[in-house]
N, CA, C and O atoms as a DFTB+ gen file, in Angstrom:
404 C
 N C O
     1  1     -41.969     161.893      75.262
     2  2     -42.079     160.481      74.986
     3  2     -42.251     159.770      76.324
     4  3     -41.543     160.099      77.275
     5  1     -43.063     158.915      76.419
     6  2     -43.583     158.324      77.590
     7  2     -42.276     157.099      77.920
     8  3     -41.566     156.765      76.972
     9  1     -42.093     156.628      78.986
    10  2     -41.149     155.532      79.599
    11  2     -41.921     154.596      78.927
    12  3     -40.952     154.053      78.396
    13  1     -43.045     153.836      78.430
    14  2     -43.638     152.806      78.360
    15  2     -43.297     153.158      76.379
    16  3     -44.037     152.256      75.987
    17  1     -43.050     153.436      75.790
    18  2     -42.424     154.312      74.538
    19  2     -41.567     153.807      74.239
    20  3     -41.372     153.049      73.289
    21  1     -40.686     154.298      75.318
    22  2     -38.951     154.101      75.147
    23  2     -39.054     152.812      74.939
    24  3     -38.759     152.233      73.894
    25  1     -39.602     152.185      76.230
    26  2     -38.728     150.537      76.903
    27  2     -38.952     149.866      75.480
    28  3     -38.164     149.056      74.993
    29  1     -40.010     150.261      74.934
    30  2     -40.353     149.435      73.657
    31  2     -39.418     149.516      72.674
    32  3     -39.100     148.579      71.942
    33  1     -38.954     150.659      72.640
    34  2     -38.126     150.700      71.670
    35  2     -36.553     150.347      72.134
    36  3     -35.514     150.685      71.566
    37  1     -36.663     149.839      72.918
    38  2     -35.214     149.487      73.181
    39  2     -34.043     150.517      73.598
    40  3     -34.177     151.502      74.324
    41  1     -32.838     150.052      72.956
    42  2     -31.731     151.210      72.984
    43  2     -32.058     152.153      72.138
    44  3     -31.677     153.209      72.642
    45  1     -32.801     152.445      70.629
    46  2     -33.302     153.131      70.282
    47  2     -33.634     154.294      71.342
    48  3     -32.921     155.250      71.645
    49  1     -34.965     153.937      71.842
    50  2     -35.274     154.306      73.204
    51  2     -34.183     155.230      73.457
    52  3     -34.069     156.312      72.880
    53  1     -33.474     154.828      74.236
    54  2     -32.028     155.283      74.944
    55  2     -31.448     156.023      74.635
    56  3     -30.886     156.849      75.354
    57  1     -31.411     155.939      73.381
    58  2     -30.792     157.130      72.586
    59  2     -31.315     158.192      72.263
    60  3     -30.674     159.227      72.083
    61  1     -32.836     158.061      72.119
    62  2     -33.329     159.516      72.284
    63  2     -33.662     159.616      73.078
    64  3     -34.179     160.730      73.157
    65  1     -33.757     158.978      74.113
    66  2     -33.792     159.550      76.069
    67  2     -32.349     160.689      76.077
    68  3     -32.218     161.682      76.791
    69  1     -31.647     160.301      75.325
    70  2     -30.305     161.364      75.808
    71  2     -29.812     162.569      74.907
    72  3     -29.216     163.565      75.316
    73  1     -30.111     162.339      73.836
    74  2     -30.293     163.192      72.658
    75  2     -31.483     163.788      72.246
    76  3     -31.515     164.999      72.028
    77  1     -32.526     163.037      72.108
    78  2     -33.695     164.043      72.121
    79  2     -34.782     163.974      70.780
    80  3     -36.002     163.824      70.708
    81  1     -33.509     164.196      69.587
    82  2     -34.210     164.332      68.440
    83  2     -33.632     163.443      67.204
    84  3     -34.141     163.046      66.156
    85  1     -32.143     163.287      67.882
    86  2     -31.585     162.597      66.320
    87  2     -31.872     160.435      66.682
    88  3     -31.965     159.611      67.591
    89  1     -31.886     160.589      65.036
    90  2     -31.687     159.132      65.371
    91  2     -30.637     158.458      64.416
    92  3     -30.998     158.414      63.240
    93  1     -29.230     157.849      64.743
    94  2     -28.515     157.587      63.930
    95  2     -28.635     156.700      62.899
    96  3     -29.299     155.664      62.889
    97  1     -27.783     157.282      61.805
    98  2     -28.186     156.288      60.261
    99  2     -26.450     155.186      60.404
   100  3     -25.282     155.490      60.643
   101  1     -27.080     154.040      60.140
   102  2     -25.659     152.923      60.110
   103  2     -26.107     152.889      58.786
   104  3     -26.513     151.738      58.626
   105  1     -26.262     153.544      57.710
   106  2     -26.543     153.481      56.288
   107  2     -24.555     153.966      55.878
   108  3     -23.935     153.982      54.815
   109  1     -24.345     154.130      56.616
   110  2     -23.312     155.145      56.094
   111  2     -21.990     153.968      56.281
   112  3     -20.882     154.031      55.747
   113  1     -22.344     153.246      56.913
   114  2     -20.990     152.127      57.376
   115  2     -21.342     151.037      56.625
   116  3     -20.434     150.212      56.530
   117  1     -22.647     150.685      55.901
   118  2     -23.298     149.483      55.359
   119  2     -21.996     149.307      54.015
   120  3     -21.831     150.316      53.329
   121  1     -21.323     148.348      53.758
   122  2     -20.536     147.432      53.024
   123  2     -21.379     146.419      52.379
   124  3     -21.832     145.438      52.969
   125  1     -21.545     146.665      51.299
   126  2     -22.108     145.675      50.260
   127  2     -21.318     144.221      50.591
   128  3     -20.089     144.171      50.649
   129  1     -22.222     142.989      50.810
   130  2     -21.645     141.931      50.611
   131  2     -21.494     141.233      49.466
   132  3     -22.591     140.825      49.085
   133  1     -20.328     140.822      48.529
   134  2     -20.072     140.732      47.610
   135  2     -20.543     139.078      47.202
   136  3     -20.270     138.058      47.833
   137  1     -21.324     139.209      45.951
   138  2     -22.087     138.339      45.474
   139  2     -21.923     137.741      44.437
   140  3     -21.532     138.432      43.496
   141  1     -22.127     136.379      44.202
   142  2     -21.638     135.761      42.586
   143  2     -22.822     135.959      41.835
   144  3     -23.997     135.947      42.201
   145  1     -22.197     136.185      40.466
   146  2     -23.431     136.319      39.130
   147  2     -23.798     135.158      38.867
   148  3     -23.009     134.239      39.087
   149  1     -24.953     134.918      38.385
   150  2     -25.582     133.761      37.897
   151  2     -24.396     132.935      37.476
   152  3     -24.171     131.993      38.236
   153  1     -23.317     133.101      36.111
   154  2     -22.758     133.031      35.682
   155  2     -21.420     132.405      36.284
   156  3     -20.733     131.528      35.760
   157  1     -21.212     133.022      37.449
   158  2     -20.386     132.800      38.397
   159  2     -20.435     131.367      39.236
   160  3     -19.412     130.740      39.512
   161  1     -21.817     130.928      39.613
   162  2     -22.682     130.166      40.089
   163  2     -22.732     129.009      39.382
   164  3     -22.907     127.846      39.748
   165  1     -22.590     129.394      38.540
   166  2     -22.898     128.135      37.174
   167  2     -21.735     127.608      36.975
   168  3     -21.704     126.424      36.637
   169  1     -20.513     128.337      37.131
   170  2     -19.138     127.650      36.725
   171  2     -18.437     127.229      38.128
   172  3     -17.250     126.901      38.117
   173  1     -19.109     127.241      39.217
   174  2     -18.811     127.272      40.702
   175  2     -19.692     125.522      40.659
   176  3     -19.000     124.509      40.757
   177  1     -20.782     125.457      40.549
   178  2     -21.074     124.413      40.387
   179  2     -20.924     123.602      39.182
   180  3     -21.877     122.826      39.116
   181  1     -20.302     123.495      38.426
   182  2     -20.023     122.582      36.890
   183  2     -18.805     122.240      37.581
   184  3     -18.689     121.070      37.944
   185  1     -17.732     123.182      37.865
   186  2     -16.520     122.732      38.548
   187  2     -16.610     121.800      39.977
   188  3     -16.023     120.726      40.108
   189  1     -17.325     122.330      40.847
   190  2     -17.829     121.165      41.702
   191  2     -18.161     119.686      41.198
   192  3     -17.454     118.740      41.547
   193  1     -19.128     119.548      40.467
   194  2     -19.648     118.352      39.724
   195  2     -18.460     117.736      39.015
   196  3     -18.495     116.518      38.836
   197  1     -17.639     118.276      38.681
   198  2     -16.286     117.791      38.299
   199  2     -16.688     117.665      36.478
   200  3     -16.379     116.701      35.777
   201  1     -17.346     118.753      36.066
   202  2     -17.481     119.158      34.248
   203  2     -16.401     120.282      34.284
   204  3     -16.044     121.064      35.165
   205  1     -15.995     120.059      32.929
   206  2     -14.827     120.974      32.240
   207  2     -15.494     121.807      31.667
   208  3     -16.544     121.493      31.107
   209  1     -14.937     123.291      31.687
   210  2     -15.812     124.347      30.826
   211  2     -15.141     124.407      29.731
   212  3     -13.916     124.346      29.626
   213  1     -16.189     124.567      28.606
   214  2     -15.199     124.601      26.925
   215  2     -16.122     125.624      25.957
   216  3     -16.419     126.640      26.584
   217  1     -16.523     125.609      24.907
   218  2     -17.693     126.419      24.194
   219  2     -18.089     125.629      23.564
   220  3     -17.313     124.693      23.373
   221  1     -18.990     125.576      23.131
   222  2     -20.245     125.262      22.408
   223  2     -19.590     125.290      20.882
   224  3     -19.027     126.253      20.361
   225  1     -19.857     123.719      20.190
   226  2     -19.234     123.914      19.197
   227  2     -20.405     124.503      17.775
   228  3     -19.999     124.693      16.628
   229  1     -21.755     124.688      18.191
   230  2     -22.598     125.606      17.356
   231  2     -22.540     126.798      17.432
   232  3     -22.189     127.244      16.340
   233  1     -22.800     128.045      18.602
   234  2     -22.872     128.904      18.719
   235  2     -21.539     129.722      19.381
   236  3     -21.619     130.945      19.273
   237  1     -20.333     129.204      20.049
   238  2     -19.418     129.554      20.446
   239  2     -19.609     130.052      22.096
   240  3     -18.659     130.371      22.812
   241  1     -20.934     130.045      22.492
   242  2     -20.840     130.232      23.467
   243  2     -20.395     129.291      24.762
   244  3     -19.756     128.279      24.471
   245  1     -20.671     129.529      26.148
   246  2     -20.445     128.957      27.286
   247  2     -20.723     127.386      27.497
   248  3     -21.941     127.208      27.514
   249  1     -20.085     126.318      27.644
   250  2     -20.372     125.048      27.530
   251  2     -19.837     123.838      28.619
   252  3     -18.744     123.860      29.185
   253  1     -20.578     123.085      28.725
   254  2     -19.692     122.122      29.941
   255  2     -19.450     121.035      28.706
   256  3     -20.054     120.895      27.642
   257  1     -18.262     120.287      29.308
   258  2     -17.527     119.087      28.291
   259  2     -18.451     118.192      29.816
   260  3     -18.648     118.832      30.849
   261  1     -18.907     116.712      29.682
   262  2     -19.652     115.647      30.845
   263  2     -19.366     114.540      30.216
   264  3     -19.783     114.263      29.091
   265  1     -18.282     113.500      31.235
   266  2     -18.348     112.107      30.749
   267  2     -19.608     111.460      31.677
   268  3     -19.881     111.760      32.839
   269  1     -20.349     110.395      30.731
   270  2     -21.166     110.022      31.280
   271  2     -20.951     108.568      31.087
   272  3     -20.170     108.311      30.171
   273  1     -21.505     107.431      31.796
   274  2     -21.744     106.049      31.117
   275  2     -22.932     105.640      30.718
   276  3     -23.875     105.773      31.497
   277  1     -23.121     105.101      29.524
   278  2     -24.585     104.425      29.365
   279  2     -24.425     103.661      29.360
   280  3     -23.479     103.097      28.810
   281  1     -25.711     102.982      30.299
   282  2     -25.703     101.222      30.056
   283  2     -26.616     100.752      29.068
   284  3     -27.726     101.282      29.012
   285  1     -26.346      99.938      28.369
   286  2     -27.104      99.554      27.492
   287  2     -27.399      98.184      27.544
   288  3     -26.283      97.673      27.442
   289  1     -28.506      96.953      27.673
   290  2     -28.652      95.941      27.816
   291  2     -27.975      95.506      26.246
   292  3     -28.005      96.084      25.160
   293  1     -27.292      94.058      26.751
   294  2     -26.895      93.320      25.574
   295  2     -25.230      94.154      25.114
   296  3     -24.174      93.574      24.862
   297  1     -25.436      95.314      25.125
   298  2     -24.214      95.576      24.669
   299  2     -22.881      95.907      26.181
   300  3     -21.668      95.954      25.972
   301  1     -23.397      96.053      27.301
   302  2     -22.715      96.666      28.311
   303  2     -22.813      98.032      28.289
   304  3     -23.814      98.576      27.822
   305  1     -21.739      98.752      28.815
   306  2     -21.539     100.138      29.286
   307  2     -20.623     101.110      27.960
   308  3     -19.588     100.626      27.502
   309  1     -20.975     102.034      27.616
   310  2     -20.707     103.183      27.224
   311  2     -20.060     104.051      27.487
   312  3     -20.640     104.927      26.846
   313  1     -18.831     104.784      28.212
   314  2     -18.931     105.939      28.155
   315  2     -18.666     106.722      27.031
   316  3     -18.063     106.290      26.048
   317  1     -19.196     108.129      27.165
   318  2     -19.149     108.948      25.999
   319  2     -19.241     110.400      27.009
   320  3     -19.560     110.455      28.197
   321  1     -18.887     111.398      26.188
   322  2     -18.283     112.754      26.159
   323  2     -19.446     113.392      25.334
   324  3     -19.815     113.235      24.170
   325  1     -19.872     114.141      26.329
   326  2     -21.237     115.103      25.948
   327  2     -20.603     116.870      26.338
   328  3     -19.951     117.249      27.310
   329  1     -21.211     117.790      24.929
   330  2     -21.144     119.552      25.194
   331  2     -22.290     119.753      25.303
   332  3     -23.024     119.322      24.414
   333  1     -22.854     120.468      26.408
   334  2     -23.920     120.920      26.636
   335  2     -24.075     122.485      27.104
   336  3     -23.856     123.023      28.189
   337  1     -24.545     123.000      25.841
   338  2     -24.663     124.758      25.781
   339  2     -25.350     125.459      27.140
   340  3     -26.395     125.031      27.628
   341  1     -24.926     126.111      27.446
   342  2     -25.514     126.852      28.439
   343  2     -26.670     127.843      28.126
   344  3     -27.663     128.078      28.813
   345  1     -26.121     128.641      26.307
   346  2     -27.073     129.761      26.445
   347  2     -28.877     129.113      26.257
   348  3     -29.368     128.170      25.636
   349  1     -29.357     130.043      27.026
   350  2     -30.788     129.605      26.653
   351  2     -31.661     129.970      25.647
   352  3     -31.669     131.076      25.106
   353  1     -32.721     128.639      25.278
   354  2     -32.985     129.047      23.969
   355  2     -34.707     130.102      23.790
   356  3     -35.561     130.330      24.648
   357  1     -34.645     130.504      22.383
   358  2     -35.243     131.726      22.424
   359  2     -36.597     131.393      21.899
   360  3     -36.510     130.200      21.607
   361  1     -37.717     131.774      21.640
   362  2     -38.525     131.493      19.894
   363  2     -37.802     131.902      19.082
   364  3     -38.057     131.314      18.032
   365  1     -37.048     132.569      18.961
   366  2     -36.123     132.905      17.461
   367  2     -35.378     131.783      17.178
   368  3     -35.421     131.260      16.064
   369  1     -34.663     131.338      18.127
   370  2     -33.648     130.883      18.035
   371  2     -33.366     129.556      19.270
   372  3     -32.879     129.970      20.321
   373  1     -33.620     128.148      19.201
   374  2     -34.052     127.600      20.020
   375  2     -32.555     126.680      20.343
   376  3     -31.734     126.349      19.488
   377  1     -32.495     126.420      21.682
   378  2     -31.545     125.817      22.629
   379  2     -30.456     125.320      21.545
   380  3     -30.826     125.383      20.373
   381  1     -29.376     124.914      21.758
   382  2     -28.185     124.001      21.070
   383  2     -28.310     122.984      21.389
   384  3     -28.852     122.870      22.489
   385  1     -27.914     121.695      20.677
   386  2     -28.451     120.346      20.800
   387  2     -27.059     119.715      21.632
   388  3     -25.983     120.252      21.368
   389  1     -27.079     118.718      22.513
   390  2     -26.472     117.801      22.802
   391  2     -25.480     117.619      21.584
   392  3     -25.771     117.236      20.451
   393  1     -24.595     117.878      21.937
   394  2     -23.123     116.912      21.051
   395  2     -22.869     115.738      21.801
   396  3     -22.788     115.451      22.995
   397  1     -22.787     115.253      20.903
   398  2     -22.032     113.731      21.438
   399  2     -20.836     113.569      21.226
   400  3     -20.523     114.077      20.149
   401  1     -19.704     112.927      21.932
   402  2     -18.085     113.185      21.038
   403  2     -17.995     111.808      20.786
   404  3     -17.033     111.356      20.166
């Protein structure tokens, strides 16, 4: 292996300047960094936003409880209490609707 070889390759380089043939694997020390599921993500941010998780009063699944205000001309402000389904909807079987409480 030529000096103009090595330098390129760095400590690489270096290391087979002194060894010759091997080249070490850091595959073997690699530690998975531990990652949130979609799912995880979703209730990480609903809780941020400051929504309560509850279920879905159609399908039983995963749901945020959201106070919201509406303004409405003539009448003033609103608030109201919205469930909004998480699962997504299918052609079979299409999204869950807005509850209103």
């Amino acid at each position: 292996m030529s000096v103009h070889t090595r330098r390129l390759m760095g400590s690489l380089g270096l290391l087979l300047e002194a060894d010759g043939s091997s080249i070490p694997s850091t595959a073997a020390d690699y530690t998975p960094v531990p990652r949130e599921t979609e799912d995880q993500r979703r209730e990480r941010l609903a809780a941020e936003a400051g929504h309560t998780l509850t279920t879905c009063p159609e399908c039983g699944g995963r749901a945020t409880r959201e106070s919201v205000l509406v303004y409405r001309t003539g009448e003033g402000t609103l608030q109201q209490t919205l469930i909004r389904c998480w699962r997504p909807g299918t052609a079979a079987k299409p999204r869950c609707q807005v509850q209103t409480l």
